[in-house]
C-alpha positions in Angstrom: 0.0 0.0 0.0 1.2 3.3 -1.1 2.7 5.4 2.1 0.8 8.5 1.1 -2.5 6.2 1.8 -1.4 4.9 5.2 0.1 8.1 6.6 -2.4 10.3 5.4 -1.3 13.9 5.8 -4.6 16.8 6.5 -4.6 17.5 3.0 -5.4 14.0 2.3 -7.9 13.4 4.7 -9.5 16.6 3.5 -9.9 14.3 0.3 -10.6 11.6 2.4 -13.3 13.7 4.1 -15.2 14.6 0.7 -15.1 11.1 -1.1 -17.3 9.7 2.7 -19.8 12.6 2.3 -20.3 12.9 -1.6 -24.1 13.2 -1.0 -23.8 15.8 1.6 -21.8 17.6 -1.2 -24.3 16.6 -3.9 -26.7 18.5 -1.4 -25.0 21.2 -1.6 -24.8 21.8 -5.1 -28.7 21.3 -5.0 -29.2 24.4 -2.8 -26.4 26.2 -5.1 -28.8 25.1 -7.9 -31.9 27.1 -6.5 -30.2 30.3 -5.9 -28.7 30.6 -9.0 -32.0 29.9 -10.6 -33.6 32.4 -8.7 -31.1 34.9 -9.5 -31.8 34.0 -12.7 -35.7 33.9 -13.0 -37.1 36.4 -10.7 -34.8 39.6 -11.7 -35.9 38.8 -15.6 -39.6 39.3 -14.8 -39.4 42.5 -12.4 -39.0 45.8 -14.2 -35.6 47.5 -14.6 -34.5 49.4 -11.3 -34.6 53.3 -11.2 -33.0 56.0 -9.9 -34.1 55.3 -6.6 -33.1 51.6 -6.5 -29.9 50.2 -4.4 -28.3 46.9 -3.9 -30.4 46.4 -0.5 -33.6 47.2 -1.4 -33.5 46.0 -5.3 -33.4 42.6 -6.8 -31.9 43.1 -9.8 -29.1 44.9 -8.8 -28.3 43.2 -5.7 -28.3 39.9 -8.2 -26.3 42.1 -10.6 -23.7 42.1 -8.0 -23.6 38.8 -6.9 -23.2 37.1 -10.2 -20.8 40.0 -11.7 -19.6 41.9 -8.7 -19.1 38.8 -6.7 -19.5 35.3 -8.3 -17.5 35.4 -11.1 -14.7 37.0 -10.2 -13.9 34.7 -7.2 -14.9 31.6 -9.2 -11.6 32.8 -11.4 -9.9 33.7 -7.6 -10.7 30.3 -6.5 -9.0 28.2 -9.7 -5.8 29.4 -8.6 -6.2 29.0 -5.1 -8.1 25.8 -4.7 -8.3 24.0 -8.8 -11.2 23.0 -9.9 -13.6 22.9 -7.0 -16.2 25.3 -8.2 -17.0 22.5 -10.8 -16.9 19.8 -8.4 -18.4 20.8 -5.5 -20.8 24.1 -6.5 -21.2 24.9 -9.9 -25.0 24.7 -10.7 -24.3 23.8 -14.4 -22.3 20.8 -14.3 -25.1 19.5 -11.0 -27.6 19.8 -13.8 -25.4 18.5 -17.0 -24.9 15.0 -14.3 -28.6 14.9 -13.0 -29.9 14.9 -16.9 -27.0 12.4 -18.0 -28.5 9.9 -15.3 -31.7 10.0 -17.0 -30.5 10.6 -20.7 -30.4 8.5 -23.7 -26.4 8.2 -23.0 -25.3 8.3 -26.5 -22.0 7.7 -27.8 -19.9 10.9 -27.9 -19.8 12.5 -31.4 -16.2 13.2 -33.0 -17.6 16.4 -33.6 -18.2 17.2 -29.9 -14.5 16.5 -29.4 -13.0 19.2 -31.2 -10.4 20.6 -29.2 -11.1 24.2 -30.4 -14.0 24.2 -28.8 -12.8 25.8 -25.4 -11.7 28.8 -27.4 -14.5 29.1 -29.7 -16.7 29.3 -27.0 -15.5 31.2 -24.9 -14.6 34.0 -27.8 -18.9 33.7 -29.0 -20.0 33.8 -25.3 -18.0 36.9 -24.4 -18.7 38.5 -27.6 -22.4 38.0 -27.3 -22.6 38.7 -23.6 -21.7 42.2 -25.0 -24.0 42.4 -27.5 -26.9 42.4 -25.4 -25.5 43.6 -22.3 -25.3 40.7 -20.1 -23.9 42.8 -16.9 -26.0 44.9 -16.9 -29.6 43.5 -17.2 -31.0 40.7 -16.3 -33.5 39.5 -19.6 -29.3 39.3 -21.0 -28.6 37.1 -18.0 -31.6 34.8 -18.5 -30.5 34.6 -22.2 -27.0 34.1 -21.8 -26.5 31.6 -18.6 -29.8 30.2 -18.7 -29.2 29.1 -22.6 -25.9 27.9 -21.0 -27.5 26.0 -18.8 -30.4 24.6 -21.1 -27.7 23.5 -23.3 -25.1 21.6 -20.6 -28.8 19.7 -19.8 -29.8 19.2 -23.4 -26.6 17.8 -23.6 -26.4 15.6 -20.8 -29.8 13.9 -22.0 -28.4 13.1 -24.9 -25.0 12.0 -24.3 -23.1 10.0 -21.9 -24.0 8.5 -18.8 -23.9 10.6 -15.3 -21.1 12.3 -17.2 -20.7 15.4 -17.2 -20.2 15.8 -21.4 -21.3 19.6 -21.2 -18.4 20.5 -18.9 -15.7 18.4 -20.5 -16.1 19.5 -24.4 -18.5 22.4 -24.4 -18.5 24.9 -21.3 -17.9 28.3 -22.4 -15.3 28.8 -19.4 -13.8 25.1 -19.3 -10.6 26.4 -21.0 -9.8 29.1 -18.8 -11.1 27.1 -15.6 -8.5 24.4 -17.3 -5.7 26.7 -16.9 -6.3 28.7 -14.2 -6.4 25.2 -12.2 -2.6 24.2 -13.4 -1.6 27.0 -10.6 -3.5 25.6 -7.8 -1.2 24.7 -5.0 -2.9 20.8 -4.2 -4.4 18.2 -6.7 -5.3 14.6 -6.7 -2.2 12.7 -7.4 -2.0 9.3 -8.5 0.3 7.1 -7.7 0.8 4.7 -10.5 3.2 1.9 -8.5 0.6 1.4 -6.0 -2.6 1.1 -9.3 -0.7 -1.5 -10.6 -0.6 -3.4 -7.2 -4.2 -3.1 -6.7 -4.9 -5.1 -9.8 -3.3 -7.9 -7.3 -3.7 -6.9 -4.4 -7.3 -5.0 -4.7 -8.4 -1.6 -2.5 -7.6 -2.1 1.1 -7.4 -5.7 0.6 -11.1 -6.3 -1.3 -11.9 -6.3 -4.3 -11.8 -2.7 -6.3 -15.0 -0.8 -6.2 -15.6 1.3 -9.3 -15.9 5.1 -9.6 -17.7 7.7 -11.6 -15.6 10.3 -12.8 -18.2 12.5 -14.3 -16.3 14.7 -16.2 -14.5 11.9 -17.8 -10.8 12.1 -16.6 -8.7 8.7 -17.3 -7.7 8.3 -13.6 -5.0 6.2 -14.2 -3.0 8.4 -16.4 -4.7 11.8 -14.6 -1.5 14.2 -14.3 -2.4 18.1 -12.9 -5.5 19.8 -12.3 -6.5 20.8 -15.4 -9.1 18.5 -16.3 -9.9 17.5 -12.4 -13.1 19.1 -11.0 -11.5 18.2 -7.5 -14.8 16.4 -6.3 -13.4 14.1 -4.1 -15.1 11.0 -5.5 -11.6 9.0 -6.4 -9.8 9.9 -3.4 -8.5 6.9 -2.1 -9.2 4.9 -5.1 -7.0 1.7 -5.5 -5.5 2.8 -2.8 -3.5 5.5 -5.4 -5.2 8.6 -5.3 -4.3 11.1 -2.7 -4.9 15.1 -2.3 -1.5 16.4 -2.5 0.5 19.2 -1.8 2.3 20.7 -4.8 4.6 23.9 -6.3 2.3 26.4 -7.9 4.9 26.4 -10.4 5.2 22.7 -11.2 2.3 21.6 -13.6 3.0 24.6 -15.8 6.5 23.9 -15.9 7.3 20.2 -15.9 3.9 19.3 -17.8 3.2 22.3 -19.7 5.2 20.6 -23.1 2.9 17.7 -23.1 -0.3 19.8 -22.2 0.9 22.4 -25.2 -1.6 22.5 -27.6 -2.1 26.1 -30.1 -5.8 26.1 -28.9 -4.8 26.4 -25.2 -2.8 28.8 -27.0 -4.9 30.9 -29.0 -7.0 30.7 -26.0 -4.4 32.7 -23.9 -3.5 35.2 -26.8 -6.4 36.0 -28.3 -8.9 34.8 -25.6 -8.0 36.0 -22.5 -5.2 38.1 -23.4 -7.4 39.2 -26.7 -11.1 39.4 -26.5 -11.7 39.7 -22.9 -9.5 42.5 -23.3 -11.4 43.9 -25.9 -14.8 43.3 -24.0 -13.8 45.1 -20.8 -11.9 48.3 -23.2 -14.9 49.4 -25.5 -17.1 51.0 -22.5 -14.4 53.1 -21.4 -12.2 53.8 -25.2 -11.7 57.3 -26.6 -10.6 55.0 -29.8 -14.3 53.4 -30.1 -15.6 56.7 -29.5 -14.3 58.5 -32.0 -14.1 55.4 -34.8 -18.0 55.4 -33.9 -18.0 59.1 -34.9 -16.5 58.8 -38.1 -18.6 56.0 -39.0 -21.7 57.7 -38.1 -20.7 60.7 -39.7 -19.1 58.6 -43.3 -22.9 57.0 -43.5 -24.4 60.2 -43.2 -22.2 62.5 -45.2 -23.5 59.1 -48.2 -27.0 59.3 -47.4 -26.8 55.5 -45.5 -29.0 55.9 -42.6 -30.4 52.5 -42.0 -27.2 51.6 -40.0 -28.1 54.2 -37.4 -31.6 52.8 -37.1 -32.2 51.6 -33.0 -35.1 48.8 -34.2 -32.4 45.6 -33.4 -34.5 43.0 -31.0 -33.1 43.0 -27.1 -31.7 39.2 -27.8 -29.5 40.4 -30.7 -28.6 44.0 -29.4 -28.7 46.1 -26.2 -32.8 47.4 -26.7 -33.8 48.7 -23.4 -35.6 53.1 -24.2 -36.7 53.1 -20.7 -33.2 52.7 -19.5 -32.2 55.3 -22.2 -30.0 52.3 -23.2 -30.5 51.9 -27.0 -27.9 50.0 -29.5 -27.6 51.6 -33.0 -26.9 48.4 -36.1 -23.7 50.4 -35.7 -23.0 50.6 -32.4 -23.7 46.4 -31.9 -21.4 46.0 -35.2 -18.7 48.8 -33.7 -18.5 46.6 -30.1 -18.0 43.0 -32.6 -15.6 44.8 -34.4 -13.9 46.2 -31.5 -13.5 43.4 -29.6 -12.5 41.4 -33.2 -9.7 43.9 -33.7 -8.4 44.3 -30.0 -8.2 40.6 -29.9 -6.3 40.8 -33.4 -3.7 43.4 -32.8 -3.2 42.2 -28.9 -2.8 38.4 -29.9 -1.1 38.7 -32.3 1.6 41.3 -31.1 2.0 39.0 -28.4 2.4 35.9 -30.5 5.1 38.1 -32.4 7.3 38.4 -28.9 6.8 35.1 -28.1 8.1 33.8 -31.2 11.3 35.9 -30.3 11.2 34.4 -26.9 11.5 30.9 -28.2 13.9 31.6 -31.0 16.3 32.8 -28.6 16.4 29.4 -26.5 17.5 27.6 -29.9 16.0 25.7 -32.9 12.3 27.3 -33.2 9.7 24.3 -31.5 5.9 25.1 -31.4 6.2 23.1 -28.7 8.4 25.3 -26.9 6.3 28.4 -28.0 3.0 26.5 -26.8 4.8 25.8 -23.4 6.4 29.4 -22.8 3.1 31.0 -23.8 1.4 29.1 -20.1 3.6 31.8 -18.7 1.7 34.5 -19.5 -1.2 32.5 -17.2 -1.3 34.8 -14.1 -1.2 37.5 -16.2 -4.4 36.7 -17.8 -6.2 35.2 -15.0 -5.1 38.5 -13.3 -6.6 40.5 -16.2 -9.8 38.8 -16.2 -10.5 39.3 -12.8 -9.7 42.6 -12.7 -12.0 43.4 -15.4 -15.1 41.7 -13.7 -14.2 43.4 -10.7 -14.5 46.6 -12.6 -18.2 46.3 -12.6 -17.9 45.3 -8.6 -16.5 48.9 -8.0 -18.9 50.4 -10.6 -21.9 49.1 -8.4 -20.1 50.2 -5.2 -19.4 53.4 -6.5 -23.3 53.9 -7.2 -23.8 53.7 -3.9 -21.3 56.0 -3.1 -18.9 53.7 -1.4 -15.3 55.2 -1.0 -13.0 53.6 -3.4 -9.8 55.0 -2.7 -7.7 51.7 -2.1 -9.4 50.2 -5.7 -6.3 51.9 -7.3 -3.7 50.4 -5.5 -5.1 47.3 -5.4 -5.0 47.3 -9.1 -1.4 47.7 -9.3 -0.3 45.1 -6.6 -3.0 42.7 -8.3 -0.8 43.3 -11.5 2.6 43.4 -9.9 2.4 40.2 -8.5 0.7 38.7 -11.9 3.3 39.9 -13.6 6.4 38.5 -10.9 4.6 35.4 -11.0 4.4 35.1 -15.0 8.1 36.0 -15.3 9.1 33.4 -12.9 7.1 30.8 -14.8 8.6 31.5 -18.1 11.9 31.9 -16.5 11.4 28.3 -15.0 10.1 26.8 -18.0 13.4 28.7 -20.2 15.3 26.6 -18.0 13.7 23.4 -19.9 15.2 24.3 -22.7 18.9 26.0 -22.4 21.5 25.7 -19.5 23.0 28.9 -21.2 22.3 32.5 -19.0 22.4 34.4 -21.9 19.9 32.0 -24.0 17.9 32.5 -21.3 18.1 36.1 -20.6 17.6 37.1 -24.1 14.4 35.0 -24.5 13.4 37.0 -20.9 13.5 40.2 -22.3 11.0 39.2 -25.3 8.8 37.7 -22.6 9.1 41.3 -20.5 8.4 43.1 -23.7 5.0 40.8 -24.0 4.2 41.5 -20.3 4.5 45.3 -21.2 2.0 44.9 -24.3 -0.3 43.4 -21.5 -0.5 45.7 -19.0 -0.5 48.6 -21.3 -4.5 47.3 -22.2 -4.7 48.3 -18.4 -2.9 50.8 -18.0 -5.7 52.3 -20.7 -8.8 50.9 -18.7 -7.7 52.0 -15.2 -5.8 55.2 -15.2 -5.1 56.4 -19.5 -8.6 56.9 -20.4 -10.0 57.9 -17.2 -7.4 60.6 -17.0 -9.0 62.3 -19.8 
């Protein structure tokens, strides 16, 4: 029996702990279930809050805050800090992609299905949309946009698989960036493959092996990180191989980060996170979309083209809401696509650029290398991401007149330490590749040249454009 089983340290028996009382945590992602379908529901059939209205005494805005002031942003928080256990234990999506797999038709899994660019393809049309019609700030958007989410994840599950979780693994609009967010969590379930093969012998604590349901279909055996792991707790203790284990932040990114490379967990981090999120949070607060709208507007009327100014686009297609004075043009829904379309362009792509010049300088040109020194820029994004949800948690605070005057700071130790943490990653993962200093240092200061593109996108959000 492995030693890690019969000396089980606190971390262990935590795991320990949650594979004994699955249904208590099964109960829990019941009651999880009913307030985010409340949330949900209720705000989309109460009118629009006025002037009057606060987060105490509202609906809508206080469930305006919880899922985009609150949730969210600690859901991204809490990948890095404890992997995948949002999806194990409390997301409401992937409780409801299971519960309708248990009663499905459990199809066969189309090849289609298992295109890997789905993560990024997703996530780019979610965000995109979300935009579109405005999905922070009203809730007929959030019905639309996480409520089809969720019809889908259980359309799916009655269709495919069996109490599988097919929706999270292949389709989920955020499984990519939950995927690597996770590979910096400090713990995951490790398995220890000496002590599988003796349990095809010698059994699970000396009986025969009792099988598991991994629902969102990780090979157990061969399971290496916390990518893919939604850190349930159901195979802890399995074969007597699978522990909860302490580990380096820094390890899964760096020692498996060449076998994980892939160019869609790529393009995911360039022009996902590092692209089109960036693009999403910029457009509300650019001078540049301001004034390119301007010149649009004024090109189609100076040619007698006035249809593209017309305001008669549904709510589900673009932002429609006259009571709230909140009213998308066909040009100002196609400026925000376009927007977001180019930011992702010149941002990606400028940062694949310096990242090309990273790797060259470690040697022979590898996309493998690239793909691998490109999970530096990880914390980076994560950090990005958060801070641009969290944007709309001070925006709501501020409407309340909170003081904000630490928000600033925060910002740029937030960023600091993303950006400390992303160099030491690619410096770790440089050291993969070349023994040499200089190798190594010159490949460093394409990397710090990449970091510099990044935070200038938030150096424009936070303090450029707001200075004006």
């Amino acid at each position: 029996m492995s030693a890690v089983m019969t000396r089980p340290g606190r971390l262990a028996a935590a795991g320990q702990w949650m594979q004994r009382h699955g249904g208590l945590i099964r109960g829990i992602q019941w009651v999880v279930v009913a307030v985010y379908a409340f949330l949900i529901l209720v705000p989309a059939v109460m009118p629009l809050p006025d002037d009057t209205s606060h987060l105490w005494n509202n609906l809508t805005l206080a469930a305006q805050f919880v899922f985009w002031g609150i949730w969210w942003p600690f859901v991204l928080l809490s990948m890095v800090m404890l992997g995948r256990v949002w999806c194990g234990v409390l997301c409401p999506e992937g409780a409801l992609a299971e519960f309708a797999s248990k009663y499905g038709r459990g199809r066969a899994i189309p090849r289609w299905m298992r295109w890997g660019g789905w993560p990024f393809v997703a996530f780019g049309i979610t965000t995109i949309y979300g935009q579109m019609v405005s999905v922070y700030q009203y809730p007929k958007a959030v019905l639309l946009v996480l409520g089809g989410s969720t019809f889908a994840a259980m359309i799916i599950g009655l269709l495919y698989g069996r109490e599988k979780r097919v929706w999270c693994k292949y389709l989920c609009p955020v499984n990519g960036v939950f995927s690597l967010l996770a590979r910096l969590a400090p713990f995951h379930y490790k398995v220890d493959e000496d002590a599988w093969r003796r349990s095809y012998k010698n059994g699970e604590h000396g009986h025969r092996v009792i099988p598991i349901n991994c629902a969102p279909l990780v090979p157990l055996r061969n399971m290496k990180g916390a990518s893919d792991c939604h850190m349930c707790g159901r195979c802890s203790g399995h074969r007597d191989a699978i522990a909860l284990t302490w580990r380096a932040p820094s390890s899964e990114v760096v020692q498996l980060g060449d076998k994980q490379a892939n160019p869609w967990d790529t393009a995911l981090i360039l022009y996902g996170l590092l692209g089109i999120a960036i693009g999403a949070f910029h457009w509300t607060a650019s001078r540049w979309f301001i004034d390119l709208k301007m010149f649009f507007a004024t090109w189609l009327v100076d040619h007698d083209i006035t249809w593209p100014l017309d305001t008669n686009a549904p709510w589900f297609l673009f932002t429609h809401y006259p009571e709230q004075n909140d009213v998308f043009s066909w040009l100002d829904g196609t400026m925000v696509i376009g927007y977001i379309l180019a930011t992702a362009l010149v941002y990606g792509t400028a940062l694949l650029v310096l990242l090309m010049g990273a790797t060259a300088m470690l040697g022979r040109f590898s996309t493998v290398r690239l793909h691998h020194l490109t999970q530096g820029l990880i914390p980076i994004a994560g950090a990005g991401v958060f801070l641009g949800l969290s944007a709309t948690t001070l925006s709501l605070l501020r409407a309340e007149h909170m003081s904000l005057w630490w928000a600033s700071d925060l910002r740029i130790a937030i960023l600091a330490i993303a950006n400390l943490w992303s160099a030491w990653l690619a410096w770790l993962v440089t050291r993969r590749y070349s023994e040499r200093f200089v190798q190594r240092g010159l490949a460093m200061l394409w990397f710090a040249a990449a970091l510099a593109v990044v935070d200038s996108a938030w150096w424009l959000m936070f303090w450029g454009w707001a200075s004006k």
